[in-house]
N, CA, C and O atoms as a DFTB+ gen file, in Angstrom:
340 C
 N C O
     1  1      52.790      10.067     -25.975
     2  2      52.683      11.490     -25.773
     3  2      54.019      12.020     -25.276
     4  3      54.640      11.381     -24.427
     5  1      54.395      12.936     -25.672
     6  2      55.788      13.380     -25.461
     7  2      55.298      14.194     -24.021
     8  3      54.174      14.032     -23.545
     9  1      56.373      15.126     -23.392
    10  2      56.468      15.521     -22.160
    11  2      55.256      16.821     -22.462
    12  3      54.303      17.047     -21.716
    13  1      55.517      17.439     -23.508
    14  2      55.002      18.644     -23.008
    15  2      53.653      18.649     -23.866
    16  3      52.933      19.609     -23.592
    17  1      53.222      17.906     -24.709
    18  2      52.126      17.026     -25.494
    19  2      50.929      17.083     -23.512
    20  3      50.051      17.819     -23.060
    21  1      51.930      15.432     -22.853
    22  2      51.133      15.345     -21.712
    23  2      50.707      16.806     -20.699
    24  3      49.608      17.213     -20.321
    25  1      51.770      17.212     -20.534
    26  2      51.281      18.649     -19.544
    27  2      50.380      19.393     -20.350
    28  3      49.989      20.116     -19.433
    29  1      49.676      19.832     -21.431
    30  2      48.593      20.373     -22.098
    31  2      47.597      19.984     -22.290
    32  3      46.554      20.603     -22.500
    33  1      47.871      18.455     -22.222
    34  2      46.588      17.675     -22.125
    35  2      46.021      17.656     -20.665
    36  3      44.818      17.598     -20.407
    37  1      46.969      17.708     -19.796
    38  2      46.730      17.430     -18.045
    39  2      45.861      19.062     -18.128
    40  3      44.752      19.105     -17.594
    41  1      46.178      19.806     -18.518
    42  2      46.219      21.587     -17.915
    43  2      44.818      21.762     -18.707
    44  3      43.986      22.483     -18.157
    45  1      44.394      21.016     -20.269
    46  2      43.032      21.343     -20.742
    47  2      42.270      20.318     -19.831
    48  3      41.265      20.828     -19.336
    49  1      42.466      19.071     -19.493
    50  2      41.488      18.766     -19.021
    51  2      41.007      19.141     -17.587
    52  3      39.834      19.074     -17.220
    53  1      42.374      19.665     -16.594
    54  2      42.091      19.971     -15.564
    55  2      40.828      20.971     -15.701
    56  3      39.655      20.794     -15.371
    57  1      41.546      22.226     -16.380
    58  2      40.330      23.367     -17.074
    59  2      39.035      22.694     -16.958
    60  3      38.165      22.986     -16.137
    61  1      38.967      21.672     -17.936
    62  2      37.497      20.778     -18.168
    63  2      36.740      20.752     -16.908
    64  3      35.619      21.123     -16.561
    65  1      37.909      20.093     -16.253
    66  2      36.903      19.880     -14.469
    67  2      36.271      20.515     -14.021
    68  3      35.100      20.506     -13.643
    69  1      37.552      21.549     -14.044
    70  2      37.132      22.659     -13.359
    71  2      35.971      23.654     -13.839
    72  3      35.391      24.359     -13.012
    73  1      35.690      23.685     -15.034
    74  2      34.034      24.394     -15.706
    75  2      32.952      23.575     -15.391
    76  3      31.945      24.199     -15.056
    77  1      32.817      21.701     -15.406
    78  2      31.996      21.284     -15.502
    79  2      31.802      21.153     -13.963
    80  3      30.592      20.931     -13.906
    81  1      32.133      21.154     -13.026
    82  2      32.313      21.231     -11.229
    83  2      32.374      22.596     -10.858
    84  3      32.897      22.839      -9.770
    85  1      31.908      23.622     -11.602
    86  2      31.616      24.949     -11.037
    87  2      30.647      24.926      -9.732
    88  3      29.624      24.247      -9.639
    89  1      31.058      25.618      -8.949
    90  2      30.115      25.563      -7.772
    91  2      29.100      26.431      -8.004
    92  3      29.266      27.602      -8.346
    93  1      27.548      25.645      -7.747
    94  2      25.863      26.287      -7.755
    95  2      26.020      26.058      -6.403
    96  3      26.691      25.413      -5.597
    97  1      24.728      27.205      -6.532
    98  2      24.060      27.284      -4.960
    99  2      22.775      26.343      -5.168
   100  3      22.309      26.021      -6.261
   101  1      22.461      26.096      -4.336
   102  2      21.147      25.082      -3.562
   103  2      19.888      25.418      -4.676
   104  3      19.264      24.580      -5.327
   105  1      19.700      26.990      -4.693
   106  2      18.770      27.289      -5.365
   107  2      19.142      27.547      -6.690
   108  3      18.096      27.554      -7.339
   109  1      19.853      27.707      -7.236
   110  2      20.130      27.403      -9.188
   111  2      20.579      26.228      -9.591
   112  3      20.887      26.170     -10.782
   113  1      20.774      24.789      -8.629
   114  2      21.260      23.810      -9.009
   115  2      19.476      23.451      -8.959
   116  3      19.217      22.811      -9.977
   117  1      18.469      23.622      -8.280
   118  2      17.069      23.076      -8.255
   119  2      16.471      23.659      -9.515
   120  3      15.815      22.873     -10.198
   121  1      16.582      24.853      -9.919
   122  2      16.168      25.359     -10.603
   123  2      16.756      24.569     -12.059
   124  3      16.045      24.315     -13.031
   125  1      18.178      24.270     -11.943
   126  2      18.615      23.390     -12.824
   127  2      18.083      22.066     -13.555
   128  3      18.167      21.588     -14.686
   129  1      17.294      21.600     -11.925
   130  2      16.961      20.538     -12.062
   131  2      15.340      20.677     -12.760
   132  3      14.850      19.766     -13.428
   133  1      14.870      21.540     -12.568
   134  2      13.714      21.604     -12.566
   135  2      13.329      21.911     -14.427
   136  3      12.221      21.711     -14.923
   137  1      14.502      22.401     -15.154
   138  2      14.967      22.729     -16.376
   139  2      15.338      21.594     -16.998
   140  3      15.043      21.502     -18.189
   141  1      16.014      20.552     -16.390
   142  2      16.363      19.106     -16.813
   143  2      15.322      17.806     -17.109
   144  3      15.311      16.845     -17.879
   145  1      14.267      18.463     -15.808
   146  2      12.997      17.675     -15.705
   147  2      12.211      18.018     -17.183
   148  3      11.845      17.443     -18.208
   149  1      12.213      18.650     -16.886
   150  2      11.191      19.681     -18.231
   151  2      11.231      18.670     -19.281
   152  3      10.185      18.201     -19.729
   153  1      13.033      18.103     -19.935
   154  2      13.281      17.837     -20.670
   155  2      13.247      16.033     -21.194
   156  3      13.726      15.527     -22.209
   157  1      12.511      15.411     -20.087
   158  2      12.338      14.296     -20.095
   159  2      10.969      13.771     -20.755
   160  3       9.787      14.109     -20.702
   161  1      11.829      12.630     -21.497
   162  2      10.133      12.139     -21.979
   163  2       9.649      11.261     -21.201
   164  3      10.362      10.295     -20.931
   165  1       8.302      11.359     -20.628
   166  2       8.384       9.931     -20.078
   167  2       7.364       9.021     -20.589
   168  3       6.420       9.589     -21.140
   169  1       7.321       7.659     -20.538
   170  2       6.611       6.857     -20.708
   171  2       4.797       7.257     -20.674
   172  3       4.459       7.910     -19.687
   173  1       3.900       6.970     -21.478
   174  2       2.862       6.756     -21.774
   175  2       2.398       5.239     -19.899
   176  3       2.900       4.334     -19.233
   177  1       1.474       5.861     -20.020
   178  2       0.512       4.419     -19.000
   179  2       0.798       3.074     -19.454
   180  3       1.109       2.091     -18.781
   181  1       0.644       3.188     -20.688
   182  2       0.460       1.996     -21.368
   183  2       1.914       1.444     -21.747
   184  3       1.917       0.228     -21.934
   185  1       2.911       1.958     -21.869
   186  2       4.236       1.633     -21.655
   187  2       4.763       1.579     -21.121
   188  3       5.860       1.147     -21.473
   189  1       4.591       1.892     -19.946
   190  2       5.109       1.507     -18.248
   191  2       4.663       0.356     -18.532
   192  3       5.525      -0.450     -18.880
   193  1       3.048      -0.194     -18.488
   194  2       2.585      -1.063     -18.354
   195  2       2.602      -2.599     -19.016
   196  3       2.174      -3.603     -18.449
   197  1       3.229      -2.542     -20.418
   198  2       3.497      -3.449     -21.532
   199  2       5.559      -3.510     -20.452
   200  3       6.063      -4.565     -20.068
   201  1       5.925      -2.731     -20.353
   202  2       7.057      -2.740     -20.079
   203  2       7.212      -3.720     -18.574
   204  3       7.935      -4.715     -18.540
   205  1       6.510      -3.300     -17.536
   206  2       6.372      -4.382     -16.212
   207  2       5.517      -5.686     -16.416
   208  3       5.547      -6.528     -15.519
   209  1       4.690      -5.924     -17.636
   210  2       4.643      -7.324     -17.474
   211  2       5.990      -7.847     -18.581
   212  3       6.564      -8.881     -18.240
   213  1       6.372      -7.300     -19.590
   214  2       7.656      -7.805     -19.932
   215  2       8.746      -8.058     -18.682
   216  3       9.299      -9.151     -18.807
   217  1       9.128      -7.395     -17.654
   218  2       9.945      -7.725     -17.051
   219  2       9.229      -8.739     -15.659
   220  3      10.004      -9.301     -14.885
   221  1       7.929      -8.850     -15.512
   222  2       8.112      -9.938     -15.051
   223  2       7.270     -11.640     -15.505
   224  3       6.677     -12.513     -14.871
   225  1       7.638     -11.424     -16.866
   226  2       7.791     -12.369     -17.392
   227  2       9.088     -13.028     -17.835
   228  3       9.332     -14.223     -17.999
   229  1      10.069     -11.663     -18.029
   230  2      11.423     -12.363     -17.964
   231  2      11.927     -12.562     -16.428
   232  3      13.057     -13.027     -16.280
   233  1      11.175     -12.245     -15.304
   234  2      12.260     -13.036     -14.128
   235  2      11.227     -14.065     -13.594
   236  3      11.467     -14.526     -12.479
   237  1       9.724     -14.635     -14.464
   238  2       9.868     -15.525     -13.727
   239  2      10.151     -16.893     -14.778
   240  3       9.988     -18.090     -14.545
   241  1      10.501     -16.395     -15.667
   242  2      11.179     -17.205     -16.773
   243  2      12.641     -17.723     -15.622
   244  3      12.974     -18.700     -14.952
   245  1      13.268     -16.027     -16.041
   246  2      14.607     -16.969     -15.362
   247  2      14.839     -17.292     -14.165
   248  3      15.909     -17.843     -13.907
   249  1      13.944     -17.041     -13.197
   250  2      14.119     -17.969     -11.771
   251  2      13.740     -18.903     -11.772
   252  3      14.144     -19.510     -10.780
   253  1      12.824     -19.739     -12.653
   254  2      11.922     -21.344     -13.163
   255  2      13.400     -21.660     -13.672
   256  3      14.143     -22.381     -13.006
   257  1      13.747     -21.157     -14.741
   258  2      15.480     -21.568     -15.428
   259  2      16.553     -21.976     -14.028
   260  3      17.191     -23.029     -13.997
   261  1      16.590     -21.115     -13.116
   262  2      17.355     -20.701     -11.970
   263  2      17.100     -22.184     -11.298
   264  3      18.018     -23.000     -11.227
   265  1      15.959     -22.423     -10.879
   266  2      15.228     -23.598      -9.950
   267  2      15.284     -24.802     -10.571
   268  3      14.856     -25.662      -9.800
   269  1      15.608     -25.241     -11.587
   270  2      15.144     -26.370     -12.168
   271  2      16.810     -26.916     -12.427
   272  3      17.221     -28.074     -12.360
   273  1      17.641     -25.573     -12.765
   274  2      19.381     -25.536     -12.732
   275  2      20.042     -26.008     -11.592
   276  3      21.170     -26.501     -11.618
   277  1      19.263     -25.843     -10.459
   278  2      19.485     -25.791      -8.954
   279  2      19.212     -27.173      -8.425
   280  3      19.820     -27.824      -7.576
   281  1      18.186     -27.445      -9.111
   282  2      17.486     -28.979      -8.248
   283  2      18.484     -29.812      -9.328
   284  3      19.086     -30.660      -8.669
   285  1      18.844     -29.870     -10.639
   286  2      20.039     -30.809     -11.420
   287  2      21.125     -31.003     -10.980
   288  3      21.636     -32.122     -10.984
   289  1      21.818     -29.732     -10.413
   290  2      23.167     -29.791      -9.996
   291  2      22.834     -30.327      -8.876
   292  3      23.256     -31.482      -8.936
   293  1      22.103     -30.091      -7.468
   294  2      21.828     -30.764      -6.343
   295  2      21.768     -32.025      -6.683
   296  3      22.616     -32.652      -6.049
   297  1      21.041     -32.818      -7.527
   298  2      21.019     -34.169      -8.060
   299  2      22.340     -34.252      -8.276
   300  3      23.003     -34.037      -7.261
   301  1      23.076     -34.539      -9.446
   302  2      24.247     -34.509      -9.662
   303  2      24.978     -34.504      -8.365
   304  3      25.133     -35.635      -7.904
   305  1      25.535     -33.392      -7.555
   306  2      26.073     -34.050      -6.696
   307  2      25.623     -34.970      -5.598
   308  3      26.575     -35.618      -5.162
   309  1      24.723     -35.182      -5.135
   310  2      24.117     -36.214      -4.320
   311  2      24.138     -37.368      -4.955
   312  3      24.154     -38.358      -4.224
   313  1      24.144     -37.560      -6.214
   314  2      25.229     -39.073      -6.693
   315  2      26.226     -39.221      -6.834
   316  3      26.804     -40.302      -6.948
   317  1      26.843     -37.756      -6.869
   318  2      28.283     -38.038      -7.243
   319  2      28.436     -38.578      -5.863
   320  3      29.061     -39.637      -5.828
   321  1      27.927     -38.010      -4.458
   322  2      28.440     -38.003      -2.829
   323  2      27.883     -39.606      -2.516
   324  3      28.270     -40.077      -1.446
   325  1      27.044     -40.432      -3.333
   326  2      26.900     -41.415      -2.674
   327  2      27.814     -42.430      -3.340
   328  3      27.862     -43.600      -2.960
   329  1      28.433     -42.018      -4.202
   330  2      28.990     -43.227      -5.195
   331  2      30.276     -43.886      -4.351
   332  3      30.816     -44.910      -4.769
   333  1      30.782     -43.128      -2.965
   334  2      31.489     -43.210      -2.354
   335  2      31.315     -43.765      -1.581
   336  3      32.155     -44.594      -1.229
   337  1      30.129     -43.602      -0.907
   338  2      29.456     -44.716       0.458
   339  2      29.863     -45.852       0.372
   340  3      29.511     -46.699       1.193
């Protein structure tokens, strides 16, 4: 970027900041929020629900993975530590 390339780019994006960091008050930033909410989809019962036994079937997958990784390497070195005795 040449010199004056960079200072136009610095001066639009400052601009940028500065529109998207406009200062709200308390009550049109809620109201904001409350407009944002609106716009959410959320999950069905039943997809929350398919969704939390998926996830804890994957952690007790990988803490069984975790534990069984744990008690090998503990082996492993407790022969490596006696081979020295």
């Amino acid at each position: 970027m040449r010199g004056g390339d960079k200072q136009a780019f610095i001066k639009d994006y400052k601009g940028i900041l500065e529109e998207e960091m406009a200062k709200t008050g308390p009550v049109e930033y809620l109201r904001q929020v409350r407009n944002e909410m609106k716009k959410v989809t959320w999950p069905s019962r039943q997809e929350t629900t398919v969704s939390m036994i998926a996830v804890f079937i994957m952690v007790f997958m990988a803490s069984t993975f975790l534990f069984f990784a744990d008690q090998m390497i503990a082996y492993l070195v407790r022969e490596i530590m006696s081979i020295g005795l």
